[in-house]
Each structure stands twice: as C-alpha cells, then as structure tokens.
C-alpha positions as CSV (number, residue, x, y, z in Angstrom):
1,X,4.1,-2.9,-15.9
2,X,3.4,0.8,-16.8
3,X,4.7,1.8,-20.0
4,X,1.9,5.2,-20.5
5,X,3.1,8.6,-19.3
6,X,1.7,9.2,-15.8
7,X,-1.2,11.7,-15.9
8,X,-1.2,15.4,-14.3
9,X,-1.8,15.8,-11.3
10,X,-1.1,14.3,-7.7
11,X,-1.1,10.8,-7.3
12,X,-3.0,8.7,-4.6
13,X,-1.0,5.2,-4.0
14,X,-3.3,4.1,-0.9
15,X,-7.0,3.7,-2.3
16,X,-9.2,0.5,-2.5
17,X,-11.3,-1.8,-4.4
18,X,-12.9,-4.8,-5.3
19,X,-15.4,-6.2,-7.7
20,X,-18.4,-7.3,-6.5
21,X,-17.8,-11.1,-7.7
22,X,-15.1,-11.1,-5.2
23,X,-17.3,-10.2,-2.3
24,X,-17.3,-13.2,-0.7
25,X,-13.4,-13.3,0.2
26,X,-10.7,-15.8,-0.1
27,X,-10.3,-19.0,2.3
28,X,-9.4,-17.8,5.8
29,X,-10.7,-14.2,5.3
30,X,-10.5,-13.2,9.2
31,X,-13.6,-11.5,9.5
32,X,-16.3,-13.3,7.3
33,X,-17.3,-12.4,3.4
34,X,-18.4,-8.8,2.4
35,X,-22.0,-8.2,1.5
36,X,-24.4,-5.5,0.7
37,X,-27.5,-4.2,2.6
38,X,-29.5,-1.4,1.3
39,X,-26.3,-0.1,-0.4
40,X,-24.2,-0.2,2.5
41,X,-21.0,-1.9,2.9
42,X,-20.7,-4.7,5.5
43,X,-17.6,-7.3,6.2
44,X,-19.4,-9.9,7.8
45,X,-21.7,-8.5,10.6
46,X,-19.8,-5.2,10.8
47,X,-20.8,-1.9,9.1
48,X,-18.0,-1.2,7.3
49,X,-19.8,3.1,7.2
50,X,-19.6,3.0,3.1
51,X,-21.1,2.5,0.5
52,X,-21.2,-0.5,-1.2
53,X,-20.6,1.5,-4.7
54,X,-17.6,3.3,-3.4
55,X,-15.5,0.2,-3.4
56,X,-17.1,-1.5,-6.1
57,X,-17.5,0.6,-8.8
58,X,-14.2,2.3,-11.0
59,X,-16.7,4.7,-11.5
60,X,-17.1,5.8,-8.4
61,X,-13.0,6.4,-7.4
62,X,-13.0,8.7,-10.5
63,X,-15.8,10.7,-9.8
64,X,-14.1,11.4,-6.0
65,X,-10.8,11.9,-7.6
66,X,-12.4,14.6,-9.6
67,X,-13.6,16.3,-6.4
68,X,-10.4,15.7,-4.7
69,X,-8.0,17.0,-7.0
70,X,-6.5,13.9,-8.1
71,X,-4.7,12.8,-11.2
72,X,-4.0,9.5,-10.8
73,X,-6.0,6.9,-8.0
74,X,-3.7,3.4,-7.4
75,X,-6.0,0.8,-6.1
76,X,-5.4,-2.5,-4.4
77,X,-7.3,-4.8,-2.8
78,X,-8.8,-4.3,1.0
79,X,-6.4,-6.0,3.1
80,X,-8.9,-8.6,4.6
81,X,-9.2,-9.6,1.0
82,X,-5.1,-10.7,1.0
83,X,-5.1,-14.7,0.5
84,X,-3.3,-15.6,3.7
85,X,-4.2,-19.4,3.5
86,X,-2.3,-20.8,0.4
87,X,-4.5,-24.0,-1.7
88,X,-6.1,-23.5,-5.3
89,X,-9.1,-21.6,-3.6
90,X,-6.7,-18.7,-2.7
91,X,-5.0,-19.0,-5.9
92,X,-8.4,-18.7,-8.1
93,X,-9.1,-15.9,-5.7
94,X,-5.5,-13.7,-6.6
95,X,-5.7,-14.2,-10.4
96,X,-9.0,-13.3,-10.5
97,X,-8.7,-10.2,-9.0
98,X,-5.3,-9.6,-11.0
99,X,-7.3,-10.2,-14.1
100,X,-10.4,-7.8,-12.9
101,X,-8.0,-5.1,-11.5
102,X,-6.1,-5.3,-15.3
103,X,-9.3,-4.6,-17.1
104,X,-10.2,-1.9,-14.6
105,X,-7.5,0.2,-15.3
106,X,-6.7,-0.5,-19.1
107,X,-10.2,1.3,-19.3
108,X,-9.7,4.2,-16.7
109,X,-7.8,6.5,-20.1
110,X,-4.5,6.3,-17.5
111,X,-6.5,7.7,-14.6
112,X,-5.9,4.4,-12.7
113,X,-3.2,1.9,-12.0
114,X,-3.5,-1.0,-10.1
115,X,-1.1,-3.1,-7.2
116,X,-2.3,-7.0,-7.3
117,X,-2.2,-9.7,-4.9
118,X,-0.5,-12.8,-4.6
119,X,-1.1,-16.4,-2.8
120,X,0.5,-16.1,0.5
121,X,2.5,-19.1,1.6
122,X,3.2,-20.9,-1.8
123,X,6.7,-19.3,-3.3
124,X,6.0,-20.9,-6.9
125,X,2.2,-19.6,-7.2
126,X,3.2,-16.2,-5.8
127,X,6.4,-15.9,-8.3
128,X,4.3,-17.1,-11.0
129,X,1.4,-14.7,-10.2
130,X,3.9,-12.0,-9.2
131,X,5.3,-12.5,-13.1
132,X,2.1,-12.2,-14.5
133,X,1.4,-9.5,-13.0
134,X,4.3,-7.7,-14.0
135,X,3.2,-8.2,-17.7
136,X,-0.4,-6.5,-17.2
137,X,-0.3,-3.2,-18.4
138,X,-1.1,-0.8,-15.9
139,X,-0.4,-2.7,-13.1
140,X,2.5,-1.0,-11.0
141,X,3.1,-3.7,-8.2
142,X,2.2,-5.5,-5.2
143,X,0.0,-4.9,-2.4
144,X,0.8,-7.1,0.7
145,X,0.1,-7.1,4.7
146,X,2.8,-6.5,7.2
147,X,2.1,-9.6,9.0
148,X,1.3,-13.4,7.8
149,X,1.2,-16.1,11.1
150,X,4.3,-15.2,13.6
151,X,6.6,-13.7,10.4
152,X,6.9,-10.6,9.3
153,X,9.2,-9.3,6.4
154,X,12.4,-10.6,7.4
155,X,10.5,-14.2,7.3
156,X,8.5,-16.4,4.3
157,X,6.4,-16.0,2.8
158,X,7.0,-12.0,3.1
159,X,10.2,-12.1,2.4
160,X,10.1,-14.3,-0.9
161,X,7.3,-11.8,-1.9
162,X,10.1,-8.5,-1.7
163,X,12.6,-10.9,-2.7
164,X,10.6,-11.6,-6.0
165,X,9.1,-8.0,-6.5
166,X,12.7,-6.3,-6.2
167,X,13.8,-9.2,-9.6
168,X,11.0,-8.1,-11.1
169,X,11.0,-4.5,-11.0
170,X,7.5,-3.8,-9.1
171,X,6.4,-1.5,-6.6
172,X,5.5,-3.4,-2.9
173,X,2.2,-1.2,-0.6
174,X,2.4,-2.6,3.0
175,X,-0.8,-2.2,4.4
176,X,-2.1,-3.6,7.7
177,X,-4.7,-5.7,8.4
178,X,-6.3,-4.1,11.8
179,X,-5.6,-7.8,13.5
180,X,-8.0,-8.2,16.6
181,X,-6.9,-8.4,20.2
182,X,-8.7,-8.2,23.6
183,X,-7.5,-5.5,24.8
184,X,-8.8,-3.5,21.5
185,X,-12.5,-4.5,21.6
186,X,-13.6,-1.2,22.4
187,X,-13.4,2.4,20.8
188,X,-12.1,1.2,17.6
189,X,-8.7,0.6,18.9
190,X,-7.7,-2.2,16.2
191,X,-7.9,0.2,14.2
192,X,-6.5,3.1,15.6
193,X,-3.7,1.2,17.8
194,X,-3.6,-1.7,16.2
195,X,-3.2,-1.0,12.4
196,X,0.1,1.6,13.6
197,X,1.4,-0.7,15.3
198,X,1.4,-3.8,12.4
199,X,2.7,-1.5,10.3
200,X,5.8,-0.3,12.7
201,X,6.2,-3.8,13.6
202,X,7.2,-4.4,9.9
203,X,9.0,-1.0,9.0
204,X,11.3,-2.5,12.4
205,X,11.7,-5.7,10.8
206,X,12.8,-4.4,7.8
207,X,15.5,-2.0,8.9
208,X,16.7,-4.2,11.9
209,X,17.1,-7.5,9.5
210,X,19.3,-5.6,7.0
211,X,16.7,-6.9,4.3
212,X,16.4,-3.3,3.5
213,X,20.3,-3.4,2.3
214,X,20.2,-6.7,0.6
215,X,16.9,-5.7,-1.6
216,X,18.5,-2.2,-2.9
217,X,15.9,-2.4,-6.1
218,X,12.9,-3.1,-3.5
219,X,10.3,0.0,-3.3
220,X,8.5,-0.7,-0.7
221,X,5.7,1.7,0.8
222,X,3.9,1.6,4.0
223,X,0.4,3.7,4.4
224,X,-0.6,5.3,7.3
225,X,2.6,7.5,7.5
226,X,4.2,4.4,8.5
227,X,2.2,4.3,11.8
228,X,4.3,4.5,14.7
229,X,7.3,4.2,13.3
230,X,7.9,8.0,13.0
231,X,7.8,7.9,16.7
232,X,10.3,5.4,17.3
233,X,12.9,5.4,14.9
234,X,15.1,7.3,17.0
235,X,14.6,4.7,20.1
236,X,15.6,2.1,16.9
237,X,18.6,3.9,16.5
238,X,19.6,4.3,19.7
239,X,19.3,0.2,20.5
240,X,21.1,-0.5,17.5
241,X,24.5,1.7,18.9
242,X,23.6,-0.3,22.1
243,X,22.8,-3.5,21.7
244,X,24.6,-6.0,19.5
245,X,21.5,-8.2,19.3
246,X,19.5,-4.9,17.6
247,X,22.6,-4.7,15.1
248,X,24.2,-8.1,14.7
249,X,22.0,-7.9,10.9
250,X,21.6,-4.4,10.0
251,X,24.6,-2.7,8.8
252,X,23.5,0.9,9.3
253,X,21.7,2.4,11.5
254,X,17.4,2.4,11.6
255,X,17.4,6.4,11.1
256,X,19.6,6.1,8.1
257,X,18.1,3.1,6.6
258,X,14.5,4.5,7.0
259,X,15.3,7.2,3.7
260,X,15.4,4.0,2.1
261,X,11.6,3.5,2.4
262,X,8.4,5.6,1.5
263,X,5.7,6.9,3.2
264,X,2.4,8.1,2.5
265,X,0.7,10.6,3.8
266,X,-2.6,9.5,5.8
267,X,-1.2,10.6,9.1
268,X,-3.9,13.1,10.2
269,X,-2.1,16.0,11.2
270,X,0.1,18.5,10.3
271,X,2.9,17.8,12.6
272,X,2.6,14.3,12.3
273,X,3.3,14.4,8.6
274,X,6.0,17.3,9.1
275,X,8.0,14.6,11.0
276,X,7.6,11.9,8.7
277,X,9.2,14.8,5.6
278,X,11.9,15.3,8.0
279,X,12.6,11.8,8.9
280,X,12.3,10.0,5.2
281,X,13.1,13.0,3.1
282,X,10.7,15.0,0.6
283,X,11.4,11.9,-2.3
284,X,9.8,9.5,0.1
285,X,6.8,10.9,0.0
286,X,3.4,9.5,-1.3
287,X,0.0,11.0,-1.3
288,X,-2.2,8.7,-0.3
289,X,-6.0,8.7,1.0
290,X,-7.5,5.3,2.0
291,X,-10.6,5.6,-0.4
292,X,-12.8,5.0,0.4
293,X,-12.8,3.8,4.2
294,X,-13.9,5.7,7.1
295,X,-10.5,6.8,8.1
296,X,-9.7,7.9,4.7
297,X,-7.9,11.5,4.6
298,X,-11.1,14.3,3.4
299,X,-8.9,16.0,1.2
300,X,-5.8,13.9,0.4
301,X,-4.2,15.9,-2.4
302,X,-4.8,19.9,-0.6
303,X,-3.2,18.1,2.5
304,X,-0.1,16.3,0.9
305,X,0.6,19.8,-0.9
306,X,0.4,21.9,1.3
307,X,1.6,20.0,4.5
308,X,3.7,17.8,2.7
309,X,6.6,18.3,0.3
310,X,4.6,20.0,-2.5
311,X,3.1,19.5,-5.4
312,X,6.4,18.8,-7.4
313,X,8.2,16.3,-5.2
314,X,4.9,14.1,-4.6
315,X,5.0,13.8,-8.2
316,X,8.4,13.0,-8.7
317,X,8.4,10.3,-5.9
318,X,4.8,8.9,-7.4
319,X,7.0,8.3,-10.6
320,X,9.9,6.9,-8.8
321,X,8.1,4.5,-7.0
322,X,6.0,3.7,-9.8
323,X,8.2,3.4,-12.7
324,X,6.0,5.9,-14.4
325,X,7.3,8.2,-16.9
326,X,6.9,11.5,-16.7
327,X,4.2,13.1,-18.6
328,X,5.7,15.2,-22.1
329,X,4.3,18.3,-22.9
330,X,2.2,17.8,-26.3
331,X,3.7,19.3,-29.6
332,X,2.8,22.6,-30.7
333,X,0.7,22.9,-33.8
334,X,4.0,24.9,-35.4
335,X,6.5,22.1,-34.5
C-alpha cells in the first residue's frame, strides 16, 4: 500500500535486497545459502562479484541512488531467495522478509518502496501474505519468478498469485531465476541466455493464455526489457493468425496484448530499448537497474531518459504501476 506522494525524480522498479538474517535462504533455494567472505558476496560456492553491503544494507542503495540520479529505488528480494517449496519453513521465510522489507522502507523518508514475496504453492498462505502485504505501508506489490516446476503464469501457483494481486490492487515484478541447464555451463550463458528466455517464456504464456484479458486490473512488469520477447512478438502474432492452437485462448493478437504489459529498461543497448518503446508504448516503460548485480545497468536513470521515453513518461508510468500519487508542488509562503 502507498498512500505518500512519490518523490522527484526517476524511479528504479528492478533493484535488490536482503537482510543479512535472511542469508541462509528459504527450503529448496537452488543454489545453496548466501554468505559473506572478506566482504564479498557469495551464493553458495559462487562469487556473486559484490559486495556483501550492497545488498544488505538500505544504506548502501541510497548512497548509489544518489550517484545515479535516482529518486525513488523499489527493492525486492533476489530471485533465488523466492520460496518455491511451500511448508511453514517457507512461510516463516516470506513474512519475515515482508516484515524486514516494511521497516526498511517506512525509514528510507519515501526514498524506497518495497515488492514482497509470497509462499509458492499454498493459495491460502500466499492470499493471506499477499493481504498483508497490501496493508504495509510502503509496500507497492509483488515480486515473483516466471517459472515454478513445469507451470508458468497461465498455471498455479502463478496464476492464483496475479489472480490475487489484480483483487488486491498490487503491482506484480516478474523476474527470472537464471535456471541451470547443460548446455549453459559455460560463459555465463544462464544468465545471459537463460534468464531472456524465462522471462519470454512467461510474457508468451501470458498473452497466448488470454490471462492477460481476464486480469485487466493486473500490472504486471517483467525486467530485463522483457528478454526475448521484443524479438518475437511478431513471430507470436503471426502464429496466432495461423494456428488455431496459438489462438484457441487469446482473444487478440500477442502484438496487441503486449501494450498491456510493462517493461523495464535493462536491455543494454540503445536499439534494444528503442524497440521495446515502440513495441509496448512510452506508458509501459520502467526504469530499472538490477542493483546491485553484475549485470546491473551503470547508469540506469541517464540511459532510461535519454534512450527511453523521457524523463516525464518514466514518471508517469512509475506512478501508474505503482499506485503512487503524484508529487504536489509545496505551498508558497503567500498562499
């Protein structure tokens, strides 16, 4: 729930953290609890090439959103924190970060806002934490992954998750979990393969099930530009005026529906970002960074602006997407 004016300023909806008490991950973390060595970030034996302080510490995100010109960082959770096994480990796990993240950003003076998490897999905990969550001040929505199992969106628990977000009026971030696979072992191709293609897997899903039409409240965003999708929304649309199977459940077609949906800006180029304006429209939108990960954008407000929309419709779609007010000017001393 955000009820406080959103500050001045661009607004980053794709940036990270967790409290250090929450290192050690949720049951069924895929890649074994974080830890810190030397003031270094690691995810089980991996470097993760941060440091540890970055992700930790509130402090920290503020002090690089002063650098970057930023007004207003929203964090969520690293995705290999999501709670993909449900039990009351996992649960524990959720509210506890909800409850952290809440005290996080009722201190930041409205220079943060937070996206939760919820118990994957058990529809009653993740409505009830998805209510609670909606009642924390300063907490603007839901941060999920694209995938859970064999389901995506169109499929539980995803699906209950947008179903329950669009009742209750909260923002959804779709962000992937770079899932391992053998032909990406090398040259950090989960990553930079494997996390577009999650993400275009959903954004397909979504359109191509028609859950996009039956959730018109749902503001869903996917990071990363929406990964591949860009690149194959027209081979979408050209399947669905083909192909009965493609269109049997979505009643318009995958270019159309995609306006529906916003976008952030972490695509790492120019033309890349150019086609995502042109393809989503200019209130679709979202600056975004990935603080404070190694494939995080250098300069994420300077590049939204100026390869982007501009300054004025980032801020209008922040707000939109959000449910953040906009910021009044302050009273004259004469009025």
């Amino acid at each position: 729930m955000i009820t406080t004016p959103i500050a001045d300023g661009v607004v980053d909806v794709h940036a990270h953290w967790l409290p250090r008490e929450l290192f050690d991950l949720p049951p069924g973390a895929p890649y074994g609890p974080m830890h810190d060595r030397g003031g270094e970030l690691y995810l089980g034996e991996l470097p993760l090439s941060i440091a540890t302080d970055a992700m930790s510490d509130p402090a920290a995100a503020v002090l690089d959103m002063d650098r970057a010109g930023i007004g207003v960082r929203v964090l969520s959770a690293p995705p290999f924190a999501f709670p993909l096994v449900p039990g009351p480990a996992a649960a524990h796990y959720a509210e506890a970060f909800n409850a952290a993240l809440g005290e996080v950003v009722a201190n930041s003076g409205g220079r943060l806002v937070g996206l939760g998490m919820v118990t994957l897999g058990d529809a009653g905990e993740a409505t009830r934490q998805l209510e609670t969550m909606a009642a924390i001040e300063g907490i603007g929505g839901v941060a999920i992954p694209p995938l859970v199992g064999n389901g995506s969106l169109d499929s539980d628990p995803l699906r209950h998750v947008l179903a329950e977000a669009a009742r209750l009026g909260l923002a959804v971030l779709v962000h992937p979990m770079q899932l391992a696979r053998p032909e990406w072992s090398n040259y950090y191709l989960a990553n930079l393969i494997g996390n577009p293609v999650e993400s275009a897997t959903a954004i397909a899903t979504l359109l191509l099930s028609g859950l996009v039409d039956e959730l018109p409240g749902l503001r869903i965003c996917f990071v990363h530009g929406g990964g591949c999708a860009p690149g194959l929304v027209g081979r979408w649309s050209h399947a669905w005026s083909a192909r009965a199977d493609v269109s049997s459940r979505a009643p318009r077609r995958p270019d159309e529906a995609f306006r529906d949906v916003y976008f952030d800006t972490v695509t790492h180029g120019q033309a890349q970002l150019a086609l995502l304006t042109q393809l989503a429209g200019a209130d679709k939108i979202l600056c975004g960074s990935d603080y404070p990960f190694d494939m995080a954008e250098s300069d994420p407000a300077r590049f939204a602006v100026e390869h982007g929309p501009g300054a004025d419709a980032l801020h209008r779609a922040a707000q939109t997407y959000l449910a953040m007010r906009a910021r009044r000017p302050a009273a004259s001393a004469a009025s």
